[in-house]
C-alpha positions as CSV (number, residue, x, y, z in Angstrom):
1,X,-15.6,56.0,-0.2
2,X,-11.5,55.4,-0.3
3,X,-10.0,53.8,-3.4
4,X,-7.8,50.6,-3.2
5,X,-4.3,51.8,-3.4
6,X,-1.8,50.0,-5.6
7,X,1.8,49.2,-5.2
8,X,4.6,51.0,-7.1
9,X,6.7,49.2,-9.3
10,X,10.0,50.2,-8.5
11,X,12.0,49.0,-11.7
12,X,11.3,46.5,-14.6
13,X,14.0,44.2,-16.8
14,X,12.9,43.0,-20.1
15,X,9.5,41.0,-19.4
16,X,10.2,40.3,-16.0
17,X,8.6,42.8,-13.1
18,X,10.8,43.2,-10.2
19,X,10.3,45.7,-7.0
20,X,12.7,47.7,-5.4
21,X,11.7,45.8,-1.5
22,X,9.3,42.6,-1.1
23,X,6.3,43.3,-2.3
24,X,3.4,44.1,0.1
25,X,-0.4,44.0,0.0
26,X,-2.4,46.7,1.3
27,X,-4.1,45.6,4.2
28,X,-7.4,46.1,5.0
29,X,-9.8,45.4,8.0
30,X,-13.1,43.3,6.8
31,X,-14.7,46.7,7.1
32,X,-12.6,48.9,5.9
33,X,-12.2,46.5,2.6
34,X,-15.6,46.5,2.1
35,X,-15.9,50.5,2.2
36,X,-13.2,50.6,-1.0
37,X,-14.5,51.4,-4.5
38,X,-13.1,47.8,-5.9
39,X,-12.4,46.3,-9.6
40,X,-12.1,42.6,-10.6
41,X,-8.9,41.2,-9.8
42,X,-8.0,43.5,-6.7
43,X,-5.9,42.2,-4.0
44,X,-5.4,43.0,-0.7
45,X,-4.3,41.2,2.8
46,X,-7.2,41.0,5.4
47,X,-5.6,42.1,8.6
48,X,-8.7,40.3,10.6
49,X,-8.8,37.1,8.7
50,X,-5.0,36.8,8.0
51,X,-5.6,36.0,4.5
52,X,-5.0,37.1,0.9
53,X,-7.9,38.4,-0.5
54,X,-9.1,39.1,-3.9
55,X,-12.3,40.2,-5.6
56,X,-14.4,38.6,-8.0
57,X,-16.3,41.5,-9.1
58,X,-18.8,40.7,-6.9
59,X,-17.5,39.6,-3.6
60,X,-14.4,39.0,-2.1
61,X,-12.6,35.4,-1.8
62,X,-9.6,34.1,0.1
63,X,-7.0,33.6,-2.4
64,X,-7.1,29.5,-2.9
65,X,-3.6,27.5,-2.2
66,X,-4.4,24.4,-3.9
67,X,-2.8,21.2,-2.5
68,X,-0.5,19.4,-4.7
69,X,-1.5,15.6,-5.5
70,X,0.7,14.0,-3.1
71,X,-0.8,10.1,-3.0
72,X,0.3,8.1,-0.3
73,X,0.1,4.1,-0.6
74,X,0.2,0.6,0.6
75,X,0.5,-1.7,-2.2
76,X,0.3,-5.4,-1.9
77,X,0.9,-8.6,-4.3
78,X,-0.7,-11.8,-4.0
79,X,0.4,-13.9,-1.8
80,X,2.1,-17.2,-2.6
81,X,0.7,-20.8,-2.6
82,X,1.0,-23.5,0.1
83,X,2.3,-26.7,-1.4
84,X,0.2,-30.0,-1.5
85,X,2.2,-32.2,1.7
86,X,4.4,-29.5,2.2
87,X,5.4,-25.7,3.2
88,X,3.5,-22.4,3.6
89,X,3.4,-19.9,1.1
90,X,5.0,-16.6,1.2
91,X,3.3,-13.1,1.4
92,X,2.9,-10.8,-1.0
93,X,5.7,-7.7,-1.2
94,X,4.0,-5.0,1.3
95,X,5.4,-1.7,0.4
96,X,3.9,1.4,2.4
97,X,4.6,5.4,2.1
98,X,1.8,6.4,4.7
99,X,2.9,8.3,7.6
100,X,6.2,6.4,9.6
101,X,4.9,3.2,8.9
102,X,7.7,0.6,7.8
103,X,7.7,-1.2,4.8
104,X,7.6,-5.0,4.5
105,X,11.0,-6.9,5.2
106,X,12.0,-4.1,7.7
107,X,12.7,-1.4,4.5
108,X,11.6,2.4,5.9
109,X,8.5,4.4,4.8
110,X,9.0,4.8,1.2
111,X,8.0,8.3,-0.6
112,X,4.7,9.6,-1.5
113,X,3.9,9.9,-5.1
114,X,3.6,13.3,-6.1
115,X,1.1,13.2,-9.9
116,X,-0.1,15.3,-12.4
117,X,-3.8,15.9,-12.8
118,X,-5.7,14.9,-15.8
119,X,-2.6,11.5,-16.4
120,X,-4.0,7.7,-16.1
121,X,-1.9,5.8,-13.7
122,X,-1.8,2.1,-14.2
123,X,-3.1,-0.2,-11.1
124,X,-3.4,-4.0,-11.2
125,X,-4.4,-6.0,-8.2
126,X,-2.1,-9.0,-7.6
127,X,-3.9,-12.4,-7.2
128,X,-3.0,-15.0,-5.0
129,X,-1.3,-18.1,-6.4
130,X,-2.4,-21.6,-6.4
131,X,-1.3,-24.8,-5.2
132,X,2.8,-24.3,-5.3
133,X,3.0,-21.1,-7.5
134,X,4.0,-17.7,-6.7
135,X,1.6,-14.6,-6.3
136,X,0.9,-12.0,-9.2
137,X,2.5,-8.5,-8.6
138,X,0.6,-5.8,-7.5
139,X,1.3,-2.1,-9.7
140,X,0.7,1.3,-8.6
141,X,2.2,3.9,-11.3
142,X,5.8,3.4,-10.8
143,X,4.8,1.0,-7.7
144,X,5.6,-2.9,-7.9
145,X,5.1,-4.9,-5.4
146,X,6.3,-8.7,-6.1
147,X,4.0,-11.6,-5.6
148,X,4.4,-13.9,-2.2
149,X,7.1,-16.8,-3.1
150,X,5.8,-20.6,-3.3
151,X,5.9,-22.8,-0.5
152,X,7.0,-26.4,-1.7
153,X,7.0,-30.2,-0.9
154,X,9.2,-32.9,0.5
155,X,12.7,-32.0,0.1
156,X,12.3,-28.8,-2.0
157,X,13.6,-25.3,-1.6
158,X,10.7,-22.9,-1.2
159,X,10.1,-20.2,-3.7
160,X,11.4,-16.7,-3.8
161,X,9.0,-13.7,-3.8
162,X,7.6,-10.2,-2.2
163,X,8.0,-12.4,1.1
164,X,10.0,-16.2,0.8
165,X,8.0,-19.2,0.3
166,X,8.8,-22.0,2.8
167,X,11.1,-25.3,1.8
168,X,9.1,-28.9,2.1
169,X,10.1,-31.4,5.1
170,X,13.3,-32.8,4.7
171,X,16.4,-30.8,4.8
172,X,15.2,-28.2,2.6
173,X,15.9,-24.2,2.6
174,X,13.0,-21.5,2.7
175,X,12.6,-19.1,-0.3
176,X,14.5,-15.4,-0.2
177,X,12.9,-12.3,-0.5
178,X,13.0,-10.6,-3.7
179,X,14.9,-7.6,-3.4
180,X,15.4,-6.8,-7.2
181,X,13.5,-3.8,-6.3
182,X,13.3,-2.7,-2.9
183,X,12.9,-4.9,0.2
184,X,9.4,-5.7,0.8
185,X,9.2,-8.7,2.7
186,X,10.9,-11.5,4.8
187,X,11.8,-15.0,3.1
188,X,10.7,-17.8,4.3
189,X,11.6,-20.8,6.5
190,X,13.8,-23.6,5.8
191,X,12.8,-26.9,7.0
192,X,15.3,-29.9,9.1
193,X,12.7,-31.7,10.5
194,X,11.6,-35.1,8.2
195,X,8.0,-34.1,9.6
196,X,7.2,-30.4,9.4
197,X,7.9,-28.0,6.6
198,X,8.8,-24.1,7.0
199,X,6.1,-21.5,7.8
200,X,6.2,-18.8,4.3
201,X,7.5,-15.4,5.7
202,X,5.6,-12.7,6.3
203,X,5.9,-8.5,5.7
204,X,6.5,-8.5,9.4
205,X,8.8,-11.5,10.3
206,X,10.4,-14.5,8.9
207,X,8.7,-17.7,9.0
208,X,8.7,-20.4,11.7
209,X,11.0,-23.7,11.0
210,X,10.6,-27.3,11.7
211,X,8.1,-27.9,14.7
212,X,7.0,-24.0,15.3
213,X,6.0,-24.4,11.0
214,X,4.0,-20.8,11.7
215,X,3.9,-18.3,9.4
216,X,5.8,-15.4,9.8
217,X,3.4,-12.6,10.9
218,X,2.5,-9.5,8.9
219,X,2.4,-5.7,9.6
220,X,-0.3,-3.3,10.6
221,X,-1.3,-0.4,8.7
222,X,-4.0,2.7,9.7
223,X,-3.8,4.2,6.2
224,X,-7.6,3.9,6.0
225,X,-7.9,5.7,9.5
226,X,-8.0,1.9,11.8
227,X,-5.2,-0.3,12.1
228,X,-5.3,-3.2,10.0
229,X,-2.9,-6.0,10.0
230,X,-1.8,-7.6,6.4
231,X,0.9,-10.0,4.7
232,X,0.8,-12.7,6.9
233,X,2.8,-16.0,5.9
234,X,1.4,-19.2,5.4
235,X,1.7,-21.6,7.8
236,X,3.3,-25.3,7.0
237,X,1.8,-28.6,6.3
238,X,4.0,-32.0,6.3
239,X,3.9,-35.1,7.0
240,X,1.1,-36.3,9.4
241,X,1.8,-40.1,9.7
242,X,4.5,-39.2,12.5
243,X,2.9,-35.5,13.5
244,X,-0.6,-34.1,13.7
245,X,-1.9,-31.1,14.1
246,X,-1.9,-27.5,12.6
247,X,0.9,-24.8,12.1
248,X,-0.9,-21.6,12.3
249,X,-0.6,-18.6,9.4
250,X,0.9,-15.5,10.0
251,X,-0.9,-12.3,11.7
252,X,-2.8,-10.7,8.6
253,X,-4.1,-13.1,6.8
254,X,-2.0,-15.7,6.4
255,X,-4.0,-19.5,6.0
256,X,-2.8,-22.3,8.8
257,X,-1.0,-25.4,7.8
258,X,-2.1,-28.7,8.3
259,X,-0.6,-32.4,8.8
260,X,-3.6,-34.3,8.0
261,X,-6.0,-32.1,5.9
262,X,-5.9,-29.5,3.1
263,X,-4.4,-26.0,3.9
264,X,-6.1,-23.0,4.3
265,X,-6.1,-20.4,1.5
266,X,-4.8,-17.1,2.6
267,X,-7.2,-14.3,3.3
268,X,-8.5,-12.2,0.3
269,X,-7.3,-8.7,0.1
270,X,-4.5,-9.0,2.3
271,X,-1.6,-10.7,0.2
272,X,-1.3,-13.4,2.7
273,X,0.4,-17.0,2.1
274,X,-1.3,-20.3,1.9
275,X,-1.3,-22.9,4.3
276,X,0.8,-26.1,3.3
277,X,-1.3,-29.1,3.1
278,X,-0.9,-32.8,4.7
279,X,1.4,-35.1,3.4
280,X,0.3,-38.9,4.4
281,X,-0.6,-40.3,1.1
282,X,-3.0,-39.1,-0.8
283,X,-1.6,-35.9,-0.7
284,X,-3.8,-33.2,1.3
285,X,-4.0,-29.8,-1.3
286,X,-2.3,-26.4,-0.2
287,X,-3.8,-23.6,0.2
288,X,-3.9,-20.6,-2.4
289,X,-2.6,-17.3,-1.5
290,X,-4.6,-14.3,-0.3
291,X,-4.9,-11.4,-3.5
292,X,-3.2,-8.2,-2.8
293,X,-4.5,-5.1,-2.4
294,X,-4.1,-1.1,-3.3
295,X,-5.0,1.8,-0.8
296,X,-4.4,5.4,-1.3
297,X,-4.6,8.2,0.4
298,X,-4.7,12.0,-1.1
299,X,-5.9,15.5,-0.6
300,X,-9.8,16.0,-0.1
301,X,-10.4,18.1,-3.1
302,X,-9.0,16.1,-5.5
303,X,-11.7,13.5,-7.6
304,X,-10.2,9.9,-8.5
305,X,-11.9,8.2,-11.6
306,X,-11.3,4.7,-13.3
307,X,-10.9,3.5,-16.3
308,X,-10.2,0.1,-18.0
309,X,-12.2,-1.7,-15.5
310,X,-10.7,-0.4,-12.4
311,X,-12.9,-0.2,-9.8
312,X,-12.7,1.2,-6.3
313,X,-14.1,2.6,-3.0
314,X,-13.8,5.9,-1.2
315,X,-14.0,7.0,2.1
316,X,-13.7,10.9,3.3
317,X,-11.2,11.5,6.4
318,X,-12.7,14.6,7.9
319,X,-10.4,14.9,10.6
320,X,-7.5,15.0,8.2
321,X,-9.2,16.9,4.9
322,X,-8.2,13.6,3.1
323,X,-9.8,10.4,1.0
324,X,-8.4,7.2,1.2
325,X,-9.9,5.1,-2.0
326,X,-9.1,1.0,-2.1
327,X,-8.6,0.0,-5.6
328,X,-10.8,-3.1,-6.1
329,X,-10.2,-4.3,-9.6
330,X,-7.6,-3.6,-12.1
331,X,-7.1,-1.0,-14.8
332,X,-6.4,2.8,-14.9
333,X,-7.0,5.5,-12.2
334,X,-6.4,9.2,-12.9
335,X,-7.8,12.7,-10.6
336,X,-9.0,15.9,-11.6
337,X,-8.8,18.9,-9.2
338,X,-12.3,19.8,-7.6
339,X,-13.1,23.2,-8.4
């Protein structure tokens, strides 16, 4: 039988081995290599499989390239609340790094996070907010996303947030998004009509003003392998002794507006706003905002686990040697390498 042959070194400095020309492998056909004599730890390149080889001791293995733990995300705050008589609220901040998808507020695809093995990340779920009050943030590690901005009553400048709350009826201004930390949303609608409040904006678009009163629509996603649309804006409410009717959320989730009843909430999960509520006395309530949502997507052999109470699902991408896990309650998340 013929003995693996070994590269010679061609010079050495200090503790660091350096070669003359590149270094090359041996290469072997798959029967050839397994006519050599071998040891533990050989190498050699398999001419017929195109791979690095090397043996165990008792078999030979490709040589394993491990992927690095490159997570992609969409992370989304709670959207804001619709006001009682008044504007819709404004979606959560929408931030995205899958694939060329945009972010909210037009902002491009942000950059994967690349993460160490065996290190607990931090990830909190942003709830909705009530009647008038601004979403909760959504975190990812280094990842904020700002809760959706309040939609307000008669005469009152909506809130600012991920995406701008709406203003109330009555010659009052919608809410800017909050770009303290990257843009992540559109602000919301002003209102000049003594009826109809602004629509909340939306990831995708601003919101509607005065009659229109819609919410400005969100932004569709296939990070979990379908497109899904999320971050709608909630649309407005007002005053329904001179108007009637309803003023219709934004496209992913956000609740419709009405003149003569209580808003919708926004849609769970999706960081939408709250639909503004009737104004014609007594008061008709808004609705709360959607909660917010985490999804990430990583290499197949990595495992995620929780801690803290985090909680999530996972589902394997076979097409794509990927998992894309959705984060359903709040704590700590860290992966260890499947070996």
């Amino acid at each position: 039988m013929s003995k693996l042959e070994t590269n010679s070194i061609g010079k050495y400095s200090n503790n660091n081995v350096s070669f003359d020309d590149s270094l090359n492998l041996k290469s072997y056909s798959t029967s050839a290599r397994n006519g050599l004599t071998s040891a533990a730890g050989d190498l050699i390149y398999n001419s017929d499989d195109n791979k690095v080889q090397v043996f165990n001791g008792s078999s030979w293995n490709d040589l394993a390239t491990t992927a690095p733990l490159t997570v992609q995300y969409l992370v989304i705050a709670g959207g804001g609340g619709g006001a009682s008589g008044g504007a819709g609220g404004g979606a959560g901040g929408y931030r995205n790094s899958y694939a060329s998808e945009t972010t909210g507020g037009g902002g491009s695809t942000e950059t994967p996070l690349s993460l160490a093995v065996s290190t607990s990340y931090t990830v909190t779920i942003g709830g909705g907010g009530g009647i008038s009050t601004v979403g909760n943030d959504s975190v990812f590690s280094t990842i904020t996303s700002k809760g959706g901005g309040d939609g307000n009553g008669y005469n009152t400048s909506g809130g600012t947030g991920g995406s701008g709350g709406g203003g109330g009826h009555g010659s009052s201004s919608g809410g800017a998004a909050d770009t303290s930390i990257v843009t992540m949303g559109f602000a919301g609608a002003g209102a000049t009509n003594s009826s109809v409040g602004g629509g909340g904006g939306g990831a995708g678009e601003v919101g509607s003003t005065d009659a229109g009163g819609q919410g400005g629509d969100g932004l569709s996603s296939s990070i979990t392998g379908s497109a899904v649309t999320r971050g709608g804006g909630g649309g407005a409410g007002g005053d329904g002794t001179t108007s009637s009717g309803t003023h219709a959320g934004g496209d992913g989730g956000g609740g419709t507006g009405k003149m003569n009843a209580a808003g919708d909430a926004g849609t769970a999960a999706t960081g939408g706003g709250g639909g503004g509520g009737g104004f014609n006395p007594p008061l008709q309530n808004g609705g709360a905002g959607g909660g917010g949502t985490i999804i990430l997507r990583y290499p197949v052999n990595y495992h995620i686990a929780y801690a803290g109470g985090a909680a999530g699902t996972t589902v394997y991408q076979d097409n794509t040697l990927e998992k894309v896990t959705t984060i359903t309650s709040s704590g700590t998340i860290s992966w260890s390498l499947i070996t």
